[in-house]
C-alpha positions as CSV (number, residue, x, y, z in Angstrom):
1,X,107.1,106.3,93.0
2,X,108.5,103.5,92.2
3,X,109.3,99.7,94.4
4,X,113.1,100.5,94.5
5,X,112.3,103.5,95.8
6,X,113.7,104.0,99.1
7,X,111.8,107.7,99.9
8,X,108.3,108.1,101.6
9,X,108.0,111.4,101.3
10,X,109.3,113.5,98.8
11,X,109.0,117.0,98.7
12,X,109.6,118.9,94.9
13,X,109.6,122.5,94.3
14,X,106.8,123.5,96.9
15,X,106.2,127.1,97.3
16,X,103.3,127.9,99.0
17,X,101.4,131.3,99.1
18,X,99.0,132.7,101.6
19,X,96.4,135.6,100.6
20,X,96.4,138.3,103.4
21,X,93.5,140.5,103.5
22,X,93.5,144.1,105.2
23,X,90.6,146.1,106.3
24,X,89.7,148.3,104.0
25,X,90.9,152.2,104.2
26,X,88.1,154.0,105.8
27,X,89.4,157.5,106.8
28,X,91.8,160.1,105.4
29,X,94.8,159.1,107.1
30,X,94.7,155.4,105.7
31,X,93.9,156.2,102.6
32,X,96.8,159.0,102.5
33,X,99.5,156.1,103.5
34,X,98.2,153.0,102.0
35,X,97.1,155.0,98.7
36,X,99.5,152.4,96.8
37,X,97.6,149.8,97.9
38,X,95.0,149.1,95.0
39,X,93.7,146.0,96.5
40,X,92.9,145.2,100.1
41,X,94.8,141.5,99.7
42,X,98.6,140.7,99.2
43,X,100.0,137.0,98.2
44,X,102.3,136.4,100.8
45,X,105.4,133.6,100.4
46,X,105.8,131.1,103.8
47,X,107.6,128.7,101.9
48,X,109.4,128.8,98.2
49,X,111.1,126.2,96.2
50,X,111.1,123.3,98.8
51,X,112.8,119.9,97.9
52,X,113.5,117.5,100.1
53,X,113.5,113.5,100.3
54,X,112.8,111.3,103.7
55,X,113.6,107.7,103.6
56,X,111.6,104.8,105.4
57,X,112.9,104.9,109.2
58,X,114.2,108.1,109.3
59,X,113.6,110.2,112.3
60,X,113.4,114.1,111.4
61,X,113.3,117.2,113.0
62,X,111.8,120.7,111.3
63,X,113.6,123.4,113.3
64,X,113.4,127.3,113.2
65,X,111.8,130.4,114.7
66,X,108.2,131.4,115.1
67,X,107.1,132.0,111.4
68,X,109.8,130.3,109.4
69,X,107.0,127.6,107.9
70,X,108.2,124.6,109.3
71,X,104.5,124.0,110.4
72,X,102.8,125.2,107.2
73,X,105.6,121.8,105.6
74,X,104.4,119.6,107.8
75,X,100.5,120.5,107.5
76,X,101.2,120.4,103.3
77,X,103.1,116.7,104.2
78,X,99.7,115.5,106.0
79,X,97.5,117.1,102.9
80,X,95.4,119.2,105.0
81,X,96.7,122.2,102.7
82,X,97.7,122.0,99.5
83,X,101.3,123.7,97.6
84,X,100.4,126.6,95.2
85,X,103.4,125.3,93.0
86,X,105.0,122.1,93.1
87,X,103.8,118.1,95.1
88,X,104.7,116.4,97.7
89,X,104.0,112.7,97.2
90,X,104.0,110.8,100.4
91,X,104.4,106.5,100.7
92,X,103.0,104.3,103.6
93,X,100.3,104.8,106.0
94,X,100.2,108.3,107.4
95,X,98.8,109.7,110.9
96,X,99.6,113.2,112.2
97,X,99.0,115.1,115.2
98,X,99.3,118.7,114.3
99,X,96.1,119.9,116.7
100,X,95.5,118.6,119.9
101,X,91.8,117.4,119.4
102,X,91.7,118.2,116.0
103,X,88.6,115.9,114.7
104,X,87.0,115.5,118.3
105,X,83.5,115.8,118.9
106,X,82.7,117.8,122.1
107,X,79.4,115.7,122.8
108,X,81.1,112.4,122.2
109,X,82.9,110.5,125.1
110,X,86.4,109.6,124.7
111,X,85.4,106.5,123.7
112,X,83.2,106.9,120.8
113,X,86.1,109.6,119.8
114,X,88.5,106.6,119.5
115,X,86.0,105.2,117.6
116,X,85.0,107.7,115.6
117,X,88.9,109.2,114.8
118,X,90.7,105.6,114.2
119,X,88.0,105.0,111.6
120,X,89.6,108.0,109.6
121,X,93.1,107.0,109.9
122,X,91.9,103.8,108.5
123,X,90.7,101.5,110.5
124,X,87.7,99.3,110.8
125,X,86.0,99.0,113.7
126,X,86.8,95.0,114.6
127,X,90.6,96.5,114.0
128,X,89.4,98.8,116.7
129,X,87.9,96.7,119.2
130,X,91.4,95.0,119.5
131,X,92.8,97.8,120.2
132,X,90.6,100.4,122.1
133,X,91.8,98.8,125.6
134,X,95.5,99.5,124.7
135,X,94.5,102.9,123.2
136,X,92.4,103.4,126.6
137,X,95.1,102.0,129.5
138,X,97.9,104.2,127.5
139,X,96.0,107.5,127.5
140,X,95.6,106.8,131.5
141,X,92.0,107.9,131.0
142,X,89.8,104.8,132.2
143,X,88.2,106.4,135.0
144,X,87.2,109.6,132.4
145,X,86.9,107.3,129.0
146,X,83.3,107.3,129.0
147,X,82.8,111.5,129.6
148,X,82.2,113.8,126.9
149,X,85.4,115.3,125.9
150,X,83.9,118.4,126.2
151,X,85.1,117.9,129.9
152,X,88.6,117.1,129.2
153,X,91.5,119.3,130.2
154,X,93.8,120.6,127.4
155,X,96.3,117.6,128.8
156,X,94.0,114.7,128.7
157,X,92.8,115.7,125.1
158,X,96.2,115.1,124.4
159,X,96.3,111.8,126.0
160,X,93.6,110.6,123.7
161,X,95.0,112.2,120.7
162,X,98.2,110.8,121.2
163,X,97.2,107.1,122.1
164,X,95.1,106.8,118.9
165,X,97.6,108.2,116.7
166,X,100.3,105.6,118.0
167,X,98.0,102.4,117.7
168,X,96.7,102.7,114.2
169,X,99.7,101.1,112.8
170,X,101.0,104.1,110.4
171,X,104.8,103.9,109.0
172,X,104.8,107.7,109.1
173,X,103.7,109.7,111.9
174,X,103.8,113.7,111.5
175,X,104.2,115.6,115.2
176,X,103.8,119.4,115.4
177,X,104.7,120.5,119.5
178,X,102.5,117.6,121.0
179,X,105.2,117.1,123.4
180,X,104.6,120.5,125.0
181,X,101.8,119.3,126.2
182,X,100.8,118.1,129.6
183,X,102.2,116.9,132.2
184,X,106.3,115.7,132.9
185,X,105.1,112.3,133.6
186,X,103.0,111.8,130.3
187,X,105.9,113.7,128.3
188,X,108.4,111.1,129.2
189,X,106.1,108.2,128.5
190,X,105.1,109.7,125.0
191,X,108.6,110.7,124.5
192,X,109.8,107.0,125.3
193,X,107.0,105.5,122.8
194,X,108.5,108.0,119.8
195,X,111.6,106.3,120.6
196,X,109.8,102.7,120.1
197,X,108.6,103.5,116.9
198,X,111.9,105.2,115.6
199,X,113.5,102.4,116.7
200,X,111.0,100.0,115.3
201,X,111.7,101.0,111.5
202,X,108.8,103.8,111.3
203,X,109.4,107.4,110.1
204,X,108.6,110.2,112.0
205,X,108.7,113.9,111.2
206,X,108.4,116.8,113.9
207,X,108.1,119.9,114.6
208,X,109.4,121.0,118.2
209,X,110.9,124.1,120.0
210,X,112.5,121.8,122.5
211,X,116.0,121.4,121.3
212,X,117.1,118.8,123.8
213,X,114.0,116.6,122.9
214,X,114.9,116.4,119.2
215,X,118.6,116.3,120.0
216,X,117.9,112.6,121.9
217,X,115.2,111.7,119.2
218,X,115.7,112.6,115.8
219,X,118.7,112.0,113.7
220,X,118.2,114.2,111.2
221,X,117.6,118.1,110.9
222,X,116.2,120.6,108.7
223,X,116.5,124.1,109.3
224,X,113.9,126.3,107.6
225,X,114.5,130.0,107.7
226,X,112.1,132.7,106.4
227,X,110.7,130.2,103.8
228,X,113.7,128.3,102.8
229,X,115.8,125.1,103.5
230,X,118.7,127.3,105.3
231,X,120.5,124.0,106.3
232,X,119.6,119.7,106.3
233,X,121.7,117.1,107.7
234,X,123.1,115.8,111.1
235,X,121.0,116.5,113.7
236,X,123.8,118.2,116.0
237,X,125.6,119.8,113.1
238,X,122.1,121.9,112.1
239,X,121.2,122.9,115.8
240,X,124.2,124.2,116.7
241,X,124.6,126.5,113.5
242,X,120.9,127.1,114.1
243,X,122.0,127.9,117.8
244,X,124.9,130.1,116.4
245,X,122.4,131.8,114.5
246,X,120.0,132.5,117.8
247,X,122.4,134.3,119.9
């Protein structure tokens, strides 16, 4: 990539395969109607032929049905998979939250876990002292910070997750349905801090079912459908095809 380059991620002819393995045939009948089947695995496609280009500061939304692979993008984005054909090449700090807790340690409090998961986006751990009592009074978790997470709720692992991910300084922050996640209160207040950093020059990628929430966010929509780019551009242009498309 070079300076003049204005993309920090870029996307070029990414298909990405799965193996799917069956159970073997073990009586009569299964071996009568999968008799074609030689092996008991099958390649299977969830994206094919991918390109795409985000520029610093854009704000984009990945929308489409259960399945499409709008999830499987953004987890190849973040590098925790890898394209079968084809590279994404990605610019700038990243962080990601694609799995609530993803990275925690059950015997750990939520402190050392801020600890602990800020040192892999990056960060040392003096850059952490100045920052775990921000990271601690946004998550609303002081009088729980020092529990194992173990005892967390499903909402207050979210908390966590979320108020590390927004304090480590990354200019690119990848989102799949965190926003789902707990309750109204906490969804407005992460919801309000997305719009800081969108607002703030930072780019930002999700993945979310709630159409209204992406509609006030993002600027920009991609529409995957059954593996493909089906449609990119204006946010309210490709939701209300995509909408069309739903009824």
């Amino acid at each position: 990539m070079t300076k003049n380059d204005n993309y920090v991620i870029k996307v070029e002819n990414v298909t990405k395969k799965f193996k799917v393995f069956y159970d073997k045939a073990n009586t009569l009948k299964e071996r009568l109607v999968f008799w074609k089947r030689k092996n008991n695995s099958e390649d299977r496609v969830v994206l094919e032929n991918i390109n795409l280009n985000i520029k610093k500061g854009e704000t984009v939304a990945l929308i489409g049905v259960n399945g499409s692979g709008k999830s499987t993008l953004l987890k190849l984005m973040t590098k925790i998979i890898y394209p079968t054909k084809g590279k994404i090449i990605t610019h700038g700090k990243l962080t990601s939250l694609l799995e609530l807790g993803a990275g925690f340690h059950e015997d750990f409090t939520g402190r050392e876990n801020i600890y602990f998961n800020a040192s892999i986006f990056g960060l040392t751990h003096s850059e952490i002292d100045k920052r775990i009592e921000d990271i601690i009074k946004f998550s609303e978790l002081e009088n729980f910070i020092d529990n194992p997470v173990r005892t967390y709720s499903s909402g207050m692992y979210m908390r966590l997750a979320f108020s590390v991910a927004i304090n480590v300084d990354a200019e690119i922050l990848l989102i799949d349905e965190i926003l789902a996640v707990g309750d109204q209160h906490f969804q407005d207040k992460c919801f309000n801090k997305l719009k800081e950093l969108r607002d703030s020059d930072k780019t930002v990628v999700i993945v979310s079912h709630s159409i209204d929430a992406v509609k006030r966010l993002c600027t920009r929509g991609i529409w995957i459908n059954k593996g493909h780019i089906r449609m990119d551009g204006d946010i309210d242009v490709v939701i209300d095809e995509y909408l069309k498309e739903c009824k």
